[in-house]
C-alpha positions as CSV (number, residue, x, y, z in Angstrom):
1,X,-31.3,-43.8,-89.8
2,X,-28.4,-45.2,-91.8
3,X,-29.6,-48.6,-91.4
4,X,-33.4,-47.5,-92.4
5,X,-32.0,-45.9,-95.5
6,X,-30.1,-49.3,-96.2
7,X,-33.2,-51.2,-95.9
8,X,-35.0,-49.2,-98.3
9,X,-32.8,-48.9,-100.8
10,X,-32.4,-52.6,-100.7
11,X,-36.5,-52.7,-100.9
12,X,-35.9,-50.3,-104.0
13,X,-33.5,-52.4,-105.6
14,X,-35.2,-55.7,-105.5
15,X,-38.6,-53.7,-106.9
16,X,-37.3,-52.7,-109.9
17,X,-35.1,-55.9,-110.0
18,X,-38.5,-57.8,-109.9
19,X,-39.9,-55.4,-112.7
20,X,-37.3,-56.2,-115.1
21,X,-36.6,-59.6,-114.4
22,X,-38.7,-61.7,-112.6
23,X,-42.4,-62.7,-114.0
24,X,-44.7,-62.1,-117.1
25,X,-42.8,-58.8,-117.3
26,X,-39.0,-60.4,-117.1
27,X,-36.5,-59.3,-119.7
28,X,-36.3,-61.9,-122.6
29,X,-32.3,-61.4,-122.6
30,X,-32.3,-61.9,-118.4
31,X,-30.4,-65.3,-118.9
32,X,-26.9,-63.4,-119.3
33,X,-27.7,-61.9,-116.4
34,X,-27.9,-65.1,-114.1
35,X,-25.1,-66.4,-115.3
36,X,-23.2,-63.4,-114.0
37,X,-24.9,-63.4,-111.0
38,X,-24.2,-67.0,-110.4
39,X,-20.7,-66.6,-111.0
40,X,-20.1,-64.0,-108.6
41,X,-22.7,-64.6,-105.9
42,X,-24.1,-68.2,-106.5
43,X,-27.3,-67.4,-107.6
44,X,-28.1,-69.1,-110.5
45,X,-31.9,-68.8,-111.4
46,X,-35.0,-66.6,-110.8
47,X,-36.1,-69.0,-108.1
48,X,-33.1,-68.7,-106.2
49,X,-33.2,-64.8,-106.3
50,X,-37.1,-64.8,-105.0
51,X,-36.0,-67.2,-102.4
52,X,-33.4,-64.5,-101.3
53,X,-35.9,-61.5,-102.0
54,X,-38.3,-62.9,-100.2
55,X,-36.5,-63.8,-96.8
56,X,-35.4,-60.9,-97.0
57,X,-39.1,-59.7,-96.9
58,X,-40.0,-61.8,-94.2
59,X,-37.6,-60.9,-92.2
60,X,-38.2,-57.0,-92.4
61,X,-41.2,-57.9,-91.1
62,X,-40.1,-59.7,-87.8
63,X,-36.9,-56.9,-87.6
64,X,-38.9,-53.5,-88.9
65,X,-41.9,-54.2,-87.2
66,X,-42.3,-51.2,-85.8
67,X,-40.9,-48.8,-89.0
68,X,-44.2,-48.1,-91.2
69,X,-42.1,-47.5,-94.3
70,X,-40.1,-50.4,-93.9
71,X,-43.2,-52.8,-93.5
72,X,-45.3,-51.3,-96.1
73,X,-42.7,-51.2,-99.0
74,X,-41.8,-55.2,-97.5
75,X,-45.5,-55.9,-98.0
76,X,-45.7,-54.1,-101.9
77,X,-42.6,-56.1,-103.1
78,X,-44.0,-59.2,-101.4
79,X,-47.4,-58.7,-103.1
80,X,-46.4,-57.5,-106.7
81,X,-44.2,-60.4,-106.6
82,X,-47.2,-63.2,-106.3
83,X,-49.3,-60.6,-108.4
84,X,-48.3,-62.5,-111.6
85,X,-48.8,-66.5,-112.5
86,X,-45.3,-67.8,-113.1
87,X,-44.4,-66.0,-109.6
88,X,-46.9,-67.0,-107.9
89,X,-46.3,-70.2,-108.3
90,X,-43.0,-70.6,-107.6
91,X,-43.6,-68.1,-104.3
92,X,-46.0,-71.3,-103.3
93,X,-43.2,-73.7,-103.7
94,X,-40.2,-71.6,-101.7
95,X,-39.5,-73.2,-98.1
96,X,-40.1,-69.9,-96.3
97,X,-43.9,-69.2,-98.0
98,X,-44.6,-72.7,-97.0
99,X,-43.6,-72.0,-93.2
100,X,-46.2,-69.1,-93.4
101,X,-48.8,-70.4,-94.9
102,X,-48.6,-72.5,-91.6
103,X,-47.3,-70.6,-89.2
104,X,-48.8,-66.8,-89.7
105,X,-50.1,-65.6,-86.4
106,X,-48.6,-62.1,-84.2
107,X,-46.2,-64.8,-82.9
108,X,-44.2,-65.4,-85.7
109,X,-44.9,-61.9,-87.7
110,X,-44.9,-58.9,-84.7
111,X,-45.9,-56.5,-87.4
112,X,-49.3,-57.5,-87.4
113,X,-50.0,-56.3,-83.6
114,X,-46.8,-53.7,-83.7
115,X,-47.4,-51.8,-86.9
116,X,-49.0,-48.8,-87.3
117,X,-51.0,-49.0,-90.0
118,X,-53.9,-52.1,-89.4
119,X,-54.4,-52.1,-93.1
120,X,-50.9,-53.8,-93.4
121,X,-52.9,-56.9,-92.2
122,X,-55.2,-56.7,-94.9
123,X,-52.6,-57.2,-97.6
124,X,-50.4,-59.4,-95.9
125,X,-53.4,-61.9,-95.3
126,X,-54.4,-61.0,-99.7
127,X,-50.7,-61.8,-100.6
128,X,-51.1,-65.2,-98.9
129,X,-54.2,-66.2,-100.0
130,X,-53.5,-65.8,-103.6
131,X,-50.5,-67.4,-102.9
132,X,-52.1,-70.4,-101.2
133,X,-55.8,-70.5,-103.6
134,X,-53.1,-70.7,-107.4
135,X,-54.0,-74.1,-107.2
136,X,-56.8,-76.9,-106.8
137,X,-54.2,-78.1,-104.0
138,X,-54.6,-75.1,-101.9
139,X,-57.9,-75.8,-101.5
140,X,-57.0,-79.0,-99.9
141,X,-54.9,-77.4,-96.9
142,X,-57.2,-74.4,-96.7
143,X,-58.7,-75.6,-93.2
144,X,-54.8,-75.5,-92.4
145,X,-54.2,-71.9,-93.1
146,X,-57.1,-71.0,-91.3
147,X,-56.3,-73.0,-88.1
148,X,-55.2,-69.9,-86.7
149,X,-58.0,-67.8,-86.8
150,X,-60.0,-70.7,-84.9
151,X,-58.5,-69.8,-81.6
152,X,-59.3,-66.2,-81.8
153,X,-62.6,-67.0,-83.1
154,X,-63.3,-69.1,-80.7
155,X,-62.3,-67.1,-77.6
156,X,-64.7,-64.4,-79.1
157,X,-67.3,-66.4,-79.2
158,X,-66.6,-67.7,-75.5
159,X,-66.4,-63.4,-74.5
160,X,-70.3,-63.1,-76.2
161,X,-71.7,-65.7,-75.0
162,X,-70.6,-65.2,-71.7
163,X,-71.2,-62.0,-69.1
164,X,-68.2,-60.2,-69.7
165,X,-69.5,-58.6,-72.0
166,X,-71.8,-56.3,-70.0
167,X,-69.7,-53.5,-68.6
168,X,-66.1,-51.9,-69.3
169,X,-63.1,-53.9,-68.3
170,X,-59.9,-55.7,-69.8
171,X,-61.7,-58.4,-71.1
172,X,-63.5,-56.5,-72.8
173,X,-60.5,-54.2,-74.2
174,X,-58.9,-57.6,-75.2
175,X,-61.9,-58.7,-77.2
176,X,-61.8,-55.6,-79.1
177,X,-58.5,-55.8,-79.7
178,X,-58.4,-59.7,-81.3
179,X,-62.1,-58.9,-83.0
180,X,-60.7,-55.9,-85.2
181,X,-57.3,-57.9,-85.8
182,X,-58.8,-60.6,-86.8
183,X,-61.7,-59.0,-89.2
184,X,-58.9,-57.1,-90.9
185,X,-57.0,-60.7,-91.4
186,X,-60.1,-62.5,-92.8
187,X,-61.0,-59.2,-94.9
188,X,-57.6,-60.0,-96.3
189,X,-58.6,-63.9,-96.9
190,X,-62.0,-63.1,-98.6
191,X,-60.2,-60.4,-101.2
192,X,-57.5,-63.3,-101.9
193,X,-60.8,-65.6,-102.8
194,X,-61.0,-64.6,-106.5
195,X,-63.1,-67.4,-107.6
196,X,-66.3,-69.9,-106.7
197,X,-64.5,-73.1,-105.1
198,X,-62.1,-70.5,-103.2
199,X,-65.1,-68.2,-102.1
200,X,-67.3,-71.4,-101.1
201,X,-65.0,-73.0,-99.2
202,X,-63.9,-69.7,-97.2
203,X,-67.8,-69.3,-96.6
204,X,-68.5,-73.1,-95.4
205,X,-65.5,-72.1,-93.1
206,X,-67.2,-68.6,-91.7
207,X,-70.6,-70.0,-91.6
208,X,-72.4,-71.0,-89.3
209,X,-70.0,-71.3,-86.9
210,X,-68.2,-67.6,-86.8
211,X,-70.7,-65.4,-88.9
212,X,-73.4,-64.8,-86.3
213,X,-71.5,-63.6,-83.9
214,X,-70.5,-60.2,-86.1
215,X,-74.3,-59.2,-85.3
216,X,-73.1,-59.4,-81.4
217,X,-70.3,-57.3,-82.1
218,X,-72.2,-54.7,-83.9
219,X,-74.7,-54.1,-80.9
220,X,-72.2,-54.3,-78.6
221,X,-69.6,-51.7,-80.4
222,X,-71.9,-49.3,-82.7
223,X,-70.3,-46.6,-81.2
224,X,-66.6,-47.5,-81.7
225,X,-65.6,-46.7,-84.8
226,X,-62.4,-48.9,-84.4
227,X,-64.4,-51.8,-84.0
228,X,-67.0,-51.0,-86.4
229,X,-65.4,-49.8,-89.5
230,X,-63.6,-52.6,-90.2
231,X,-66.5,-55.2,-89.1
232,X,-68.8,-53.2,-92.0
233,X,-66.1,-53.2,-94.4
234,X,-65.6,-57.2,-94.1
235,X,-68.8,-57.8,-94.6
236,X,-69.0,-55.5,-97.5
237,X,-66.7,-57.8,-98.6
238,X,-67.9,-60.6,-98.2
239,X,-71.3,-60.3,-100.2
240,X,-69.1,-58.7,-102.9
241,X,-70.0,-60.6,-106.0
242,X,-67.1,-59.8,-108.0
243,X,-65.3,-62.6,-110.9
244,X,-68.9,-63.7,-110.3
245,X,-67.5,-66.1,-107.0
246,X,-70.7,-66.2,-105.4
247,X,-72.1,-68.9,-106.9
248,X,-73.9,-71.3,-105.1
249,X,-75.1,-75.1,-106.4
250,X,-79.2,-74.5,-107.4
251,X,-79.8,-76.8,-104.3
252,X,-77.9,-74.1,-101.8
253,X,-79.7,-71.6,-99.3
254,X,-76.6,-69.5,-98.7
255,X,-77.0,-67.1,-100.8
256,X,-80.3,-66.3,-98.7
257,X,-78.6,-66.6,-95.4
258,X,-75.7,-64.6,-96.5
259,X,-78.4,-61.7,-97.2
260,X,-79.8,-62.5,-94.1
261,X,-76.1,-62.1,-92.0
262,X,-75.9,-59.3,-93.6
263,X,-79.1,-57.8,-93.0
264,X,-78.7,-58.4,-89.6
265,X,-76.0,-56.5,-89.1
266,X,-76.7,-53.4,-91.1
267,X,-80.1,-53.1,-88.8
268,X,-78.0,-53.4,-85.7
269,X,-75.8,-51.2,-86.4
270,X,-78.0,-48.3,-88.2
271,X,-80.9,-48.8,-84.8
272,X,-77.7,-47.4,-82.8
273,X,-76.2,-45.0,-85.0
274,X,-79.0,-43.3,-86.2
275,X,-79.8,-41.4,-83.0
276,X,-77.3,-42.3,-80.8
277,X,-74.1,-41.1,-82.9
278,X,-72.9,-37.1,-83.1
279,X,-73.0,-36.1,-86.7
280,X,-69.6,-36.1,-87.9
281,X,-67.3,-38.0,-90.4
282,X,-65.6,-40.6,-88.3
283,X,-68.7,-41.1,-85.6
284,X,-71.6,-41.7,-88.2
285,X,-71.4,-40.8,-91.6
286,X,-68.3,-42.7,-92.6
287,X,-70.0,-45.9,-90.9
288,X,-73.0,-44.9,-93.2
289,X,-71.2,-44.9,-96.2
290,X,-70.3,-48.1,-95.8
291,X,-73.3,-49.5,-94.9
292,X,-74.9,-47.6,-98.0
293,X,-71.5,-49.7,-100.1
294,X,-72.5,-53.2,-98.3
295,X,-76.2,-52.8,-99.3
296,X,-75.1,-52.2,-103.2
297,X,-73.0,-54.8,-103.6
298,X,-75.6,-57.3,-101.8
299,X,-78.5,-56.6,-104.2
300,X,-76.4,-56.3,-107.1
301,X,-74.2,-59.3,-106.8
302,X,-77.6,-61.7,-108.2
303,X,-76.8,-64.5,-106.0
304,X,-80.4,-64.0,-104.3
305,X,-83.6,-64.1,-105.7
306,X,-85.2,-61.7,-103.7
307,X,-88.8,-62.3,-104.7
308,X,-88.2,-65.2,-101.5
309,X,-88.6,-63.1,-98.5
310,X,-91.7,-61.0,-99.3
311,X,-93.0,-64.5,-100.7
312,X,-92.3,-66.4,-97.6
313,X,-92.9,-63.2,-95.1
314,X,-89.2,-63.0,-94.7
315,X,-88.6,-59.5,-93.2
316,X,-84.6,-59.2,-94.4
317,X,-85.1,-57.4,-97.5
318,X,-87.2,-54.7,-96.2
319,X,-85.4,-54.2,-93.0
320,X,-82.4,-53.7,-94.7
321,X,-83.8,-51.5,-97.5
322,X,-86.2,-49.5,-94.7
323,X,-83.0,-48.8,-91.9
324,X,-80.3,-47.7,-95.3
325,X,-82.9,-45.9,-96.4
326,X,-83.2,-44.1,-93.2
327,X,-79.2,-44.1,-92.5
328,X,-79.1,-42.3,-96.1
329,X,-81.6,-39.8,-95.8
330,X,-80.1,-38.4,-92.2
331,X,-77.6,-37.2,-94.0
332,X,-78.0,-33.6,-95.1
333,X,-77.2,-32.6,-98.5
334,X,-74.4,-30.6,-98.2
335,X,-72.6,-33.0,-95.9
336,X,-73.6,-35.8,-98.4
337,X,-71.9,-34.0,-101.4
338,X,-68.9,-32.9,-99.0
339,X,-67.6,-36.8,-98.7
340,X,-66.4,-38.7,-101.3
341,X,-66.8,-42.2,-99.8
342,X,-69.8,-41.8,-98.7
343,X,-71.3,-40.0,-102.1
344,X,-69.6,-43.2,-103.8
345,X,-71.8,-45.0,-101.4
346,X,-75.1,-43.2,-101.9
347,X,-75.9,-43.0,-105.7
348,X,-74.8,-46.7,-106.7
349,X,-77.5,-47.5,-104.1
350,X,-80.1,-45.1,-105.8
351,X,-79.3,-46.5,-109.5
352,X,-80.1,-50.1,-108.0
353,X,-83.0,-49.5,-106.3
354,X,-84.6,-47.3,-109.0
355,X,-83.6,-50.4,-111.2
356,X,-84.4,-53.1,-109.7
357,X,-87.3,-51.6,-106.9
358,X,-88.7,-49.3,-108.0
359,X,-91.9,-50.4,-106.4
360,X,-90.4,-50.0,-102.7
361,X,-89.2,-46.3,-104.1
362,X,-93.1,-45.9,-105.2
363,X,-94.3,-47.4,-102.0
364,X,-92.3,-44.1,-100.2
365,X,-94.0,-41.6,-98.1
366,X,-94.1,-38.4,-100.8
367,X,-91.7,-36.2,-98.7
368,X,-89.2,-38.8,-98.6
369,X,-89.4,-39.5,-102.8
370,X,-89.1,-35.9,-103.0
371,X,-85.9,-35.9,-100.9
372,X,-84.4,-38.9,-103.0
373,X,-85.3,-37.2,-106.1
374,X,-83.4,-34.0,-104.9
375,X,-80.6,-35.2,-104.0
376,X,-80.0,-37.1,-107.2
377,X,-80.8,-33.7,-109.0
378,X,-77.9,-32.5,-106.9
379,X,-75.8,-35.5,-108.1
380,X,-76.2,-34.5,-111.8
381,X,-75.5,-31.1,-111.0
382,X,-72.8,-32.1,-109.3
383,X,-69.2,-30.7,-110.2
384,X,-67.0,-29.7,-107.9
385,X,-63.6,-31.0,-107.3
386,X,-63.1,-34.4,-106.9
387,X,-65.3,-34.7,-109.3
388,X,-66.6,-38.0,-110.0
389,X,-67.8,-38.9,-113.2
390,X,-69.8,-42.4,-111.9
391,X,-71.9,-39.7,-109.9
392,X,-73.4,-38.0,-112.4
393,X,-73.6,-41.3,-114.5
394,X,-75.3,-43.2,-111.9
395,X,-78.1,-40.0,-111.2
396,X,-78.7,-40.4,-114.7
397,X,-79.0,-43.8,-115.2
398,X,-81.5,-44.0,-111.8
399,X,-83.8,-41.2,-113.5
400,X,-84.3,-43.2,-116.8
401,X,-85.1,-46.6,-114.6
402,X,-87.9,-44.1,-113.2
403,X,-89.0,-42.7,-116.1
404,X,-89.0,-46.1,-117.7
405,X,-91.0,-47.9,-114.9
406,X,-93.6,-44.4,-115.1
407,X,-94.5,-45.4,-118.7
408,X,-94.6,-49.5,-118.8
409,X,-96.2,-49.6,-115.4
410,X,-99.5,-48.7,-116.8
411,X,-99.3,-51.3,-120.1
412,X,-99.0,-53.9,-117.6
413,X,-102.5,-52.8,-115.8
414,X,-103.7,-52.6,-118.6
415,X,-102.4,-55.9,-119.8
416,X,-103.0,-57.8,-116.9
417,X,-106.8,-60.0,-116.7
């Protein structure tokens, strides 16, 4: 315990040492500072103090595996610390970032397998990323970073295409464990993508090659939510238009066959869950709300003209819309209202399809309408703690997009020859 107490107050020393001194947000007057510090310990320079701060870092992380304090606090200071510009770029030029940029597997970091928190792998894998994508240059040793996801990838892929996958057993246990691993790593990577050339390049990377094989994964785990919560949430992700980094050349078809991945997997995964899962938080609902997340941020990112499928009989759009549609409305009410996630899930949905289909809405069997219409009545009702302003703002802002569509839909009858 004495040591653990050592370690963080160390961890707390060189966070507010990084507030007040290293970055956008460093003291003006800090250069009195590192001339004291240089004259009794040798360190001369910011640099040299991040160099020493972040060893340290890194080496919590081989030493502290195991303590969940220790780790996460390690992980904040590392990723404040490339948070900002200046720091970021000198983090990218310090010799022990550039070893794990290279070297960044379970191997050389034990806290990615022996932590107990999996979302530590998340961040770790966003801290590098930004570290590695400051630059046009990272771009260029991008295939390098991702050289160690390859193996795991490609062991999956030699699992699903193989029959080992047919009953219980420990290769099966083993595949579980590297595919949830490594979808929490890449989640990590496609956060740290903040703009088009880093986005494009991570998705050349994933597709075709790795991308397919989620819809495997999804049939063959739908009822493990282990498996399946963090395969939805990288693929939420991953169609997540945000900085506007989805943006393909004119010529491209991936914005389609992005849609289409993720089409696929949402019907998958909703065929099982919807009457093969017990009704509660963690066994289906909490894997709806996600789903109901993923389908938002697909037909609201604008990198598909969706006009295409029902123009060319593609049946991706619909699937998707029909099997969320029927994920959402198995939900009753009460339980709907009683889950923040998942109500943060439901009524973005409903402001974008009253939006921008409204004719699929219209299209609806009547006592289906109905129920969509009630619950979003129950949304503007809504307040009871947490209360959620974007609820109520979101009900209201579906209901005018209906009311709006009830009045210009007949001009345009009229209008039209």
């Amino acid at each position: 315990p004495t040591l653990e107490r050592l370690e963080l107050s160390l961890l707390y020393f060189f966070q507010y040492f990084r507030k007040a001194y290293i970055g956008e947000q460093a003291n003006v007057s800090s250069t009195n500072l590192y001339q004291r510090l240089n004259d009794r310990v040798g360190l001369s320079d910011n640099v040299t103090v991040m160099n020493v701060i972040v060893n340290k870092t890194m080496q919590n992380l081989k030493v502290w595996c195991r303590h969940e304090e220790i780790v996460d606090k390690s992980l904040l200071l590392f990723h404040e610390l490339a948070s900002g510009y200046s720091s970021s770029k000198t983090l990218s030029k310090l010799e022990v970032v550039v070893f794990a940029l290279h070297h960044h597997g379970p191997a050389q970091l034990p806290f990615l397998t022996q932590s107990g928190n999996p979302r530590h792998r998340t961040t770790f894998y966003t801290t590098l990323t930004r570290i590695l994508l400051m630059d046009d240059n990272g771009l260029m040793e991008f295939d390098n970073f991702m050289a160690p996801f390859v193996l795991v990838l490609q062991h999956l892929h030699t699992f699903f295409v193989s029959q080992a996958n047919t009953g219980p057993g420990p290769q099966r246990e083993e595949a579980k464990g590297l595919l949830t691993g490594v979808l929490r790593d890449l989640r990590g990577v496609c956060i740290g993508t903040a703009n088009r050339r880093a986005f494009v390049a991570f998705f050349d990377w994933l597709y075709p090659d790795y991308l397919p094989m989620l819809v495997t994964a999804a049939e063959l785990w739908w009822n493990d939510s282990s498996v399946t919560t963090p395969l939805l949430k990288f693929v939420a992700e991953l169609v997540h238009n945000k900085c506007q980094r989805i943006a393909f050349e004119c010529s491209s078809p991936n914005g389609i066959l992005l849609f289409r991945e993720a089409s696929k997997i949402l019907v998958a995964y909703g065929q099982r869950i919807l009457t093969g899962a017990p009704p509660t938080y963690k066994d289906k609902y909490k894997g709806i709300g996600i789903c109901l997340t993923l389908l938002s941020r697909a037909l609201s990112g604008g990198y598909v003209n969706f006009g295409v499928f029902s123009l060319y009989g593609d049946a991706a759009l619909s699937s998707a819309l029909d099997m969320v549609l029927q994920l959402s409305l198995c939900i009753p009410v009460v339980e709907l209202m009683a889950y923040p996630k998942v109500m943060r899930g439901y009524f973005p949905l409903q402001e974008i399809l009253c939006h921008n289909h409204t004719a699929y809405l219209c299209m609806l069997d009547t006592p289906v309408f109905y129920q969509i219409i009630s619950n979003i009545q129950h949304g503007l009702k809504w307040v009871n703690p947490p209360h959620d302003i974007s609820v109520s703002s979101d009900c209201a802002s579906a209901l005018y997009h209906l009311v709006e569509f009830r009045f210009r839909a007949p001009k345009k009858e009229v209008l039209a020859p």
